[in-house]
C-alpha positions as CSV (number, residue, x, y, z in Angstrom):
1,X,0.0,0.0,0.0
2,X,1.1,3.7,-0.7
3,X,0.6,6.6,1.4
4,X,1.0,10.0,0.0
5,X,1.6,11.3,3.7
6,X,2.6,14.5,1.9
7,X,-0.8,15.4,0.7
8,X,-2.0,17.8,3.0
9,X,1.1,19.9,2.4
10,X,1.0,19.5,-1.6
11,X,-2.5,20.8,-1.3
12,X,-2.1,23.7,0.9
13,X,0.6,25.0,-1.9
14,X,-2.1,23.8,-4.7
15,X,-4.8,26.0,-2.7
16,X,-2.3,29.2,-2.2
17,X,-1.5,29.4,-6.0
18,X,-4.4,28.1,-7.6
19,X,-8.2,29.6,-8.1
20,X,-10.6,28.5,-5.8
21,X,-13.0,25.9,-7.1
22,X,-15.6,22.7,-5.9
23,X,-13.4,20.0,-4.6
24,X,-14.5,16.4,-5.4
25,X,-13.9,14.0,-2.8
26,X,-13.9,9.8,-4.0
27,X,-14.2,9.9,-7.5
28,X,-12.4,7.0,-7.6
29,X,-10.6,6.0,-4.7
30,X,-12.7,6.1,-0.9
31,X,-11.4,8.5,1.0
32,X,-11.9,6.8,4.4
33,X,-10.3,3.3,3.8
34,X,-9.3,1.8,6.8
35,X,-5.8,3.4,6.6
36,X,-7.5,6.7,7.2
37,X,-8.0,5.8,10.6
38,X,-4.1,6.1,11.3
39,X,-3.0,8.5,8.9
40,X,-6.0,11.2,9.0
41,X,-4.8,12.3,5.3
42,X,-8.5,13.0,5.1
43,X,-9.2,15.2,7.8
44,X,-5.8,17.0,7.3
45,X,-6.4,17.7,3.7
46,X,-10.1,19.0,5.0
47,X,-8.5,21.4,7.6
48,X,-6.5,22.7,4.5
49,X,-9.8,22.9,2.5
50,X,-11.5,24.6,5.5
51,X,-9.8,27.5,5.9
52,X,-10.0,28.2,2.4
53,X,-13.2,27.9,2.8
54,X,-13.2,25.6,-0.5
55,X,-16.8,24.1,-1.7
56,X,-16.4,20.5,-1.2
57,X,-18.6,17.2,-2.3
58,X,-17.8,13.7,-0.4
59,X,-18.7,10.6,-1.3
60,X,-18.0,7.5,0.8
61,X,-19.0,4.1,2.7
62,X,-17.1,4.7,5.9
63,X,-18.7,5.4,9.2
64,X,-15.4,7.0,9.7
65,X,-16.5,9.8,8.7
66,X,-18.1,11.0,11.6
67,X,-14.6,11.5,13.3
68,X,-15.2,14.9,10.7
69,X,-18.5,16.4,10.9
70,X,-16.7,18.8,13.6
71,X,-14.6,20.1,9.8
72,X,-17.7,19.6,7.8
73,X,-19.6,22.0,9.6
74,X,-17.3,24.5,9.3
75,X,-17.6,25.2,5.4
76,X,-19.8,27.3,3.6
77,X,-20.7,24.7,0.9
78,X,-20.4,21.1,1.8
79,X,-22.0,18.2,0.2
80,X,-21.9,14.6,2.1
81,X,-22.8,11.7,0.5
82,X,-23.3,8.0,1.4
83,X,-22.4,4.9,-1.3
84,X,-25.0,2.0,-0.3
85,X,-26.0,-0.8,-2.7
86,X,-28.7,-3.0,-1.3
87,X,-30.9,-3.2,2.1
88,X,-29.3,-6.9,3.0
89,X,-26.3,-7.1,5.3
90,X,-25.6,-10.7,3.6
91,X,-24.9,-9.4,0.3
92,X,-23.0,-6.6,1.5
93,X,-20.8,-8.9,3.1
94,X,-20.1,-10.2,-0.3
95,X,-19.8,-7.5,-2.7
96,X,-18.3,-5.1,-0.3
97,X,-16.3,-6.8,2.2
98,X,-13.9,-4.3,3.3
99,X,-16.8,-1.9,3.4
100,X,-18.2,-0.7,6.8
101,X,-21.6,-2.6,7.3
102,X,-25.0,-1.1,6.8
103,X,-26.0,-0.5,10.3
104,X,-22.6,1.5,10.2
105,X,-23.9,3.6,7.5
106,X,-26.8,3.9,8.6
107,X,-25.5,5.2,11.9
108,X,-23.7,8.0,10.2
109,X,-26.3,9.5,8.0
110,X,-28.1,9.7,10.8
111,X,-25.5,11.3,12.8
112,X,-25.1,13.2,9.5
113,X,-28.9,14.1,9.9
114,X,-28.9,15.7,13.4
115,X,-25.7,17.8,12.7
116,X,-27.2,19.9,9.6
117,X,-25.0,18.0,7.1
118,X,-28.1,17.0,5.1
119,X,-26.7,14.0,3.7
120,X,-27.4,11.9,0.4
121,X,-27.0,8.8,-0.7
122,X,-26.1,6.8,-3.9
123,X,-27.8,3.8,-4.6
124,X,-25.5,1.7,-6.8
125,X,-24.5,-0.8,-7.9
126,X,-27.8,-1.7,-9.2
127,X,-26.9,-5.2,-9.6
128,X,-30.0,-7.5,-11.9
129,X,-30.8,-10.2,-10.5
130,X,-29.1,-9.4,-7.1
131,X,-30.0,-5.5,-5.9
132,X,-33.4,-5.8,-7.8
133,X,-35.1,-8.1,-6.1
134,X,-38.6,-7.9,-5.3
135,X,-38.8,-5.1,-2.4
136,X,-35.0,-5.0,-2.3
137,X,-35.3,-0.8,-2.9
138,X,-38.1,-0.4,-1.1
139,X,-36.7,-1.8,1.6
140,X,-33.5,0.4,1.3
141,X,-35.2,3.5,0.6
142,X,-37.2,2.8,3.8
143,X,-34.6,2.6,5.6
144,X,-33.1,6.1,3.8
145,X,-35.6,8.0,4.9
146,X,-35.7,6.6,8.6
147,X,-32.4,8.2,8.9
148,X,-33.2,11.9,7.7
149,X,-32.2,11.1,3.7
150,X,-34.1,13.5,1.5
151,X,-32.1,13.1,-1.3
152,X,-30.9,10.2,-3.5
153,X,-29.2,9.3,-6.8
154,X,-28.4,6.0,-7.9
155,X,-26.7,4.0,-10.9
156,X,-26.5,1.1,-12.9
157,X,-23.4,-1.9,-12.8
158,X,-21.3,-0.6,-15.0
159,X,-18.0,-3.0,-15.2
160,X,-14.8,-2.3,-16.8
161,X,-13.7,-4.5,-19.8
162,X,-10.3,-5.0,-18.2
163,X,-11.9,-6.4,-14.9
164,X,-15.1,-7.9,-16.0
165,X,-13.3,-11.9,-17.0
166,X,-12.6,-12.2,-13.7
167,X,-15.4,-10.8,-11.9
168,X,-18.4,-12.1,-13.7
169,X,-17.3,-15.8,-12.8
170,X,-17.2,-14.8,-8.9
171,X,-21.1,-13.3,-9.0
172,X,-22.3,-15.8,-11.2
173,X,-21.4,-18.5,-8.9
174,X,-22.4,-16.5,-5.5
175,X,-25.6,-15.3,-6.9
176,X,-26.6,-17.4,-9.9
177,X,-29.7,-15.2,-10.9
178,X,-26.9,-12.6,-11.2
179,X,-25.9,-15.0,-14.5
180,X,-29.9,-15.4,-15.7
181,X,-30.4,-11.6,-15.6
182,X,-27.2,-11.1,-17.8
183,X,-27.4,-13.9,-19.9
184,X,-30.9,-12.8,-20.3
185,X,-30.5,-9.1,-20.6
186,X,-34.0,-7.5,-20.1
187,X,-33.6,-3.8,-21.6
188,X,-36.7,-2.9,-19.3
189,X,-35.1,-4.4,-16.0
190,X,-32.9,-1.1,-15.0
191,X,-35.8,1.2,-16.4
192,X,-38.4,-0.8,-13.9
193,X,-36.0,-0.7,-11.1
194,X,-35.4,3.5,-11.5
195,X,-39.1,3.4,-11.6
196,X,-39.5,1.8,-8.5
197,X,-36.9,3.7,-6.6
198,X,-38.7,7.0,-7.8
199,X,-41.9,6.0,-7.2
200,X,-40.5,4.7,-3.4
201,X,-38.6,8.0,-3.5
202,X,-41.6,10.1,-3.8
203,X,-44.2,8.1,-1.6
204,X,-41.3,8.8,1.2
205,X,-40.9,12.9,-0.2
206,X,-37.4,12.2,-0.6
207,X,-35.9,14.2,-4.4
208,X,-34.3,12.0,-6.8
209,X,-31.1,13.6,-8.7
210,X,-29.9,12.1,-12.0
């Protein structure tokens, strides 16, 4: 594993030189992997983004990041958001092992909640055969709501080319409607399941952002 431990300090010379802009937080990479928890790259890089007073989006599915709601608070413009795939704790367990569990999750947007940082959350992957179960999202977007959501995007699977040999064979034998719903492809199956996390979105009055 690398560490860029010099990260906070790069970006403090980035923020002193450069013009300021929105700050995107995750686009690839979590940034509260367990390694957070010693490092605090995170947080320092937020302390640098603070007092610049930077507009800043997060995305992540750590319940570390409560540790920094104390920094969240303090900007101007800060959007938190919360990664969450499915309502069941089992398949978590298996698509996102290292992840930190629902309840976790849940926990922190409601944490999220009751300190102003109006949370949202991202529904995806939407996985056929596996995520859009019968009463899967309603389920999930129950739960959402419980815990102050009022705002939620979501997305389909989208695999990468290079990863998708060795990935397909390890769903397909965990969840073998997984292999049916792609062997299969039904062209209405995403469109039904965006239907029925908008309709479950709007029963609840929680907005639905492409």
């Amino acid at each position: 594993m690398d560490v860029r431990v010099d990260m906070p300090t790069v970006l403090a010379r980035e923020l002193a030189r450069k013009e300021k802009g929105p700050v995107w937080f995750a686009s690839v990479t979590d940034a509260y992997q367990p390694a957070e928890a010693r490092y605090c790259l995170t947080r320092k890089c937020l302390e640098q983004l603070a007092r610049a007073d930077v507009p800043v989006s997060l995305l992540t599915k750590s319940g570390l990041v409560t540790r920094d709601y104390d920094l969240m608070k303090r900007f101007s413009e800060f959007e938190l958001g919360f990664s969450i795939a499915c309502a069941d704790e089992g398949i978590r367990t298996i698509m996102e092992p290292g992840a930190s569990s629902l309840d976790d999750r849940l926990r922190a947007m409601a944490e999220a909640s009751k300190a102003g940082l109006r949370p949202w959350a991202f529904i995806a992957p939407i996985m056929p055969g596996i995520t859009t179960r019968p009463g899967e999202v309603e389920t999930l977007i129950e739960r959402l709501a419980a815990v102050g959501i009022r705002k939620v995007g979501f997305d389909p699977f989208r695999p990468k080319p290079g990863i998708w040999a060795r990935l397909r064979p390890f769903l397909s034998a965990r969840f073998p409607e997984f292999q049916q719903a792609y062997s299969t492809p039904d062209a209405q199956l995403l469109a039904r399941t965006a239907e029925r996390i908008e309709m479950e979105c709007r029963r609840r009055g929680i907005g639905v952002v492409a």
